[in-house]
N, C-alpha and C positions, 0 to 999 in steps of 0.2 A: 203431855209426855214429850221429852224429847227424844229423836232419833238421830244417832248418826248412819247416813249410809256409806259404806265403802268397799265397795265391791270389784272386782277385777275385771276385765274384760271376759265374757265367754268365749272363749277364741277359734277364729271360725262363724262366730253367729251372731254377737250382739258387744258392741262396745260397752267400756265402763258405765257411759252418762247413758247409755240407750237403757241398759237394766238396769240404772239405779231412776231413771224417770219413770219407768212403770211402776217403781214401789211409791214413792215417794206422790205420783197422783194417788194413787191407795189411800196412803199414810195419811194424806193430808186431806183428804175425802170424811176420813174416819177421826181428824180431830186432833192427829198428832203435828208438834213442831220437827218438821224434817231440817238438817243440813247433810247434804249430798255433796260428796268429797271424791271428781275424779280420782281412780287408780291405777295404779299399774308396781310392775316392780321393777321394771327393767325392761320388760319386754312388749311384746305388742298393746297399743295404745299408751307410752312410758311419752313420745313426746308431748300429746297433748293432753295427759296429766299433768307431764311436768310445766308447761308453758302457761296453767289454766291455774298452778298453782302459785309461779312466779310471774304471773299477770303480763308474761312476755307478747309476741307474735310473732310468727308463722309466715318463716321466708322457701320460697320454692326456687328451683337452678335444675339447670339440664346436668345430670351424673350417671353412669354405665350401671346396668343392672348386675347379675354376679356373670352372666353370658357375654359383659361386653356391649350391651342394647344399649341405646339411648334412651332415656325415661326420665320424666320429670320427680325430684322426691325435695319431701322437705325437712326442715329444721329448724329451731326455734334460736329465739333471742330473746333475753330476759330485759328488762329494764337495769339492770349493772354491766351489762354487756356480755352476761356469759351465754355460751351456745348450750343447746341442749340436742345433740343427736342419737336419735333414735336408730340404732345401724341397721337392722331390718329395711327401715326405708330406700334404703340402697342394695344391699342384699341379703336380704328375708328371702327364705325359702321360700314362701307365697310369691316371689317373685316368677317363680318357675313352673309350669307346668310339672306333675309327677315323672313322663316319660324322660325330661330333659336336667334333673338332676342329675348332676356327675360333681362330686367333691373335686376330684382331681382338675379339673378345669376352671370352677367358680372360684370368681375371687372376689378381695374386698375391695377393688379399683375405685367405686366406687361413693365408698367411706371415708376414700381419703379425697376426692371430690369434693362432698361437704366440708370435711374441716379445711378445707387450703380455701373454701368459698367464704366460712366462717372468719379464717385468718384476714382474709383481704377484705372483709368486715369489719377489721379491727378486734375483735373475740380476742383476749387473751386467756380467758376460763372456760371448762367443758364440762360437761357430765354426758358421756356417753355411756347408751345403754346398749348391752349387747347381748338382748335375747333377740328369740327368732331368726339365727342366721341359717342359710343354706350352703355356709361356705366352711373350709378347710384347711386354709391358707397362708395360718400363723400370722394372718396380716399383712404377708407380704405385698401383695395385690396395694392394701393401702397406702405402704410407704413410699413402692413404686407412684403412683397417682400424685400424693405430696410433691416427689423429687420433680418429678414430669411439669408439674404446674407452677411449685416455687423454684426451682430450681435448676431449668430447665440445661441438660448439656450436663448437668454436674450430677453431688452425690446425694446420698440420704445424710452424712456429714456435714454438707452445705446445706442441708432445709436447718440440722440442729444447732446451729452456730447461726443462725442469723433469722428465718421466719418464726420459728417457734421456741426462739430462745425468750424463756420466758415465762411462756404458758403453764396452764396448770391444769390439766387433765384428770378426773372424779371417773371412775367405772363405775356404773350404775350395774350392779347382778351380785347374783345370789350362787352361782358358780364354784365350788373350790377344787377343783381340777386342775391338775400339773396340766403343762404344753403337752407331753408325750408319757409313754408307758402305758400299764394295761388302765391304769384308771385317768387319761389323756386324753385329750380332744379327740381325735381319730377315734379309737377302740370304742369310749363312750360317747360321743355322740354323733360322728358321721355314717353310722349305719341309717339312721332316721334322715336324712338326707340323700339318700341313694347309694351310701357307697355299699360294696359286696367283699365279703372276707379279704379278696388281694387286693382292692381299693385303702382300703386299714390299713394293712399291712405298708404300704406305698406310703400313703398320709403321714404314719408314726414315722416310717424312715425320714423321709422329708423335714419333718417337725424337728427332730433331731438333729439334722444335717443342718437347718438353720439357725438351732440354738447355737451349733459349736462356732459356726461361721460366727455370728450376733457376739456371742460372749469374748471372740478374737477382739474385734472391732470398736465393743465398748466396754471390755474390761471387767465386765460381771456377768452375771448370770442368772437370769429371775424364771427361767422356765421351769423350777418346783415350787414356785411363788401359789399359794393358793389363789385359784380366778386366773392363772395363767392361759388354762383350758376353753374359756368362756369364748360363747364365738367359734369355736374353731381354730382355739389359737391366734384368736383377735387381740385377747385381754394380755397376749404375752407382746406379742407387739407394741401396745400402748405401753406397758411396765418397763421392758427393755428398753426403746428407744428414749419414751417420755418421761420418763420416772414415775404414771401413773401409778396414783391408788384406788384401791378396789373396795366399795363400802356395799351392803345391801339396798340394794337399787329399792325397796320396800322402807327401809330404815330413813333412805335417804329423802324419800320424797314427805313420807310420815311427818319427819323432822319439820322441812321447808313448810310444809303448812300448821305447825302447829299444835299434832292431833294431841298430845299429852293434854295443850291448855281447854282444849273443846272438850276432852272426857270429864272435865271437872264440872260443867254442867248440864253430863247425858244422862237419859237411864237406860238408853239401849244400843248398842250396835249391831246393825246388821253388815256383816260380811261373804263374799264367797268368791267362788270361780268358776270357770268350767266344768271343773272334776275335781271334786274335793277326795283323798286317799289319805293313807297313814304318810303318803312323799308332803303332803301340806304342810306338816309339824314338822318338815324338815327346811325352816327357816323361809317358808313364801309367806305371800302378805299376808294370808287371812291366820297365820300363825302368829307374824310380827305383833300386826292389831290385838289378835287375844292377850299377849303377852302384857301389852302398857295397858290393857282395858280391867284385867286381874288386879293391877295396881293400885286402880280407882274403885275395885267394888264393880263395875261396870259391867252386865251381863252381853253375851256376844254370842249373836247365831249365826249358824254358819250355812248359807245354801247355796246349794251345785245344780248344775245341768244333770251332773250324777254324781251321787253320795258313794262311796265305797270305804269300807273301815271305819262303818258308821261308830262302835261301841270305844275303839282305840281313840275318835276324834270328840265324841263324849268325857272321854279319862282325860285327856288331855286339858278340858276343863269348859270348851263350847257348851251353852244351854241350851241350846238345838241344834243338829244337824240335819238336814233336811236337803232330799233331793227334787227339784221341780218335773222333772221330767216322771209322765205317770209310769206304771208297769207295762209293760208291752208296747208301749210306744218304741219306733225304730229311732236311730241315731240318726239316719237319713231326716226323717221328720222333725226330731227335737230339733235339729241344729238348723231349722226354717226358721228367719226371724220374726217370720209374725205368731207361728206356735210358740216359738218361745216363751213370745210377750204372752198370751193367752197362759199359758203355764205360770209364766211368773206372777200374774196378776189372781191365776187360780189358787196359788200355794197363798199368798201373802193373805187373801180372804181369809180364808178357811183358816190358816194360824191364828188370826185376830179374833175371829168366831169362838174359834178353843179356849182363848180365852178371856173369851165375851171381852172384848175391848168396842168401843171405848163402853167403858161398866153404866 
């Protein structure tokens, strides 16, 4: 039997490759052909998915946390020279303790660290992914960083006329949010970062205040661009200044490795995430994968840390949905990473049992 696995990071508890090596010693215990397929979509774990899948490696530079800290982070480089940044790695929320989130303060300084580190690498292509940020900042923070580094004394004009003139910048995310308004970076997502109602309110005004500036300066106007919102207001920044485009960060990496040509000789995939809900079928990976697996005939389970909307992600078309985490176990505990494994390793039995594999 062949398997593919592709599964998403647990987030919080166990990496892509960490939960797809406990099925896969299972699977392959029990008789099955595994191929195990880092994942991500964009978001935590996206660059050493993505680097694992275009057989790149993994460069580390001193770059500012979203508080302005000094902190080591990395990024990748492909074998054709393109960068792959993972913007989290500079400022991810996880960067921050809970008491020291403040939206209004954090920025991307440090995103634009990496790509001017990339730049003087010679990088002229990106794919950057901008889940997991803890910032606000419409990206200004990054551009500032750029101008600082290339361009030192001069403008954000002088980085686009001569360092990154050129380049070709890919957003990795699943994102379709304007910069601003009620459904805008601020209102929906800086609450989950610490801001509190007048924090929003500050953020949207802000966000606005630098579109009208932005669109003075370069003549257009991409802050109702869907994925403008991504980030923080990061993906508008890229689009405005870079002419960035925005593809699903799940679609994209899908593509890079191939998975259409591998479903043609699977009979199963196993997928999941952290928290599988009726939001999964709203364009994340373990909905992407269902979708091209339907194509092929391909059956697809889908297991979470926790299942919710179990019978909606059934209709949808999964042949299993399945939560590992038993009943009554805390959330505190699940998200230990050696319970987990015990979890994961308990469910994958017990399904195979079900049914009596291998026959």
């Amino acid at each position: 039997m062949q398997i593919i696995l592709a599964i998403d990071s647990f987030k919080g508890c166990l990496t892509s490759e960490e939960v797809e090596a406990v099925l896969a010693q299972v699977l392959t215990f029990r008789g099955a052909t595994v191929h195990s397929l880092p994942m991500s979509d964009g978001g935590e774990g996206m660059l050493e998915a993505f680097i694992s899948a275009l057989h790149g490696q993994i460069i580390q530079t001193k770059v500012h946390d979203p508080l302005m800290r000094p902190i080591l982070a990395s990024y990748g480089i492909a074998p054709d020279g393109t960068a792959v940044i993972e913007t989290a790695k500079a400022c991810g929320l996880t960067l921050m303790k809970a008491e020291e989130r403040n939206p209004l303060i954090a920025t991307t300084y440090g995103v634009g660290e990496l790509v001017a580190h990339a730049i003087q690498q010679g990088c002229r292509k990106f794919i950057i992914g901008l889940g997991g940020s803890g910032t606000s900042d419409a990206g200004k923070g990054m551009l500032q960083a750029l101008t600082d580094i290339l361009a030192p004394n001069g403008t954000i004009n002088d980085v686009l006329t001569s360092q990154t003139a050129g380049c070709q910048f890919t957003l990795a995310s699943d994102v379709r949010n304007p910069l601003y308004g009620k459904e805008g970076a601020a209102f929906t997502f800086a609450p989950q970062k610490g801001a509190t109602p007048q924090m929003v309110n500050e953020l949207d005004r802000r966000a606005r205040q630098f579109a009208d500036s932005s669109a003075r300066l370069m003549g257009k106007d991409t802050s109702t661009q869907p994925g403008a919102g991504a980030a923080g207001g990061l993906g508008y920044a890229f689009m405005q200044y870079f002419n960035a485009t925005a593809q699903s960060g799940a679609d994209l990496l899908l593509d890079l490795i191939k998975f259409d040509e591998l479903l043609k000789h699977a009979d199963l995939v196993i997928t999941g995430e952290g928290h599988a809900d009726r939001q999964t079928l709203m364009g994340k990976l373990p909905e992407r994968i269902l979708q091209r697996a339907r194509k092929h005939q391909v059956p697809v389970w889908l297991t979470a840390g926790q299942a919710s909307d179990r019978q909606e992600l059934l209709n949808a078309g999964f042949a299993r949905v399945d939560s590992i985490t038993p009943e009554g176990m805390s959330i505190e505990e699940a998200i230990q990473p050696e319970t987990a494994r015990r979890n994961i390793q308990k469910w994958i039995n017990e399904t195979l049992n079900l049914f009596q594999y291998p026959k």
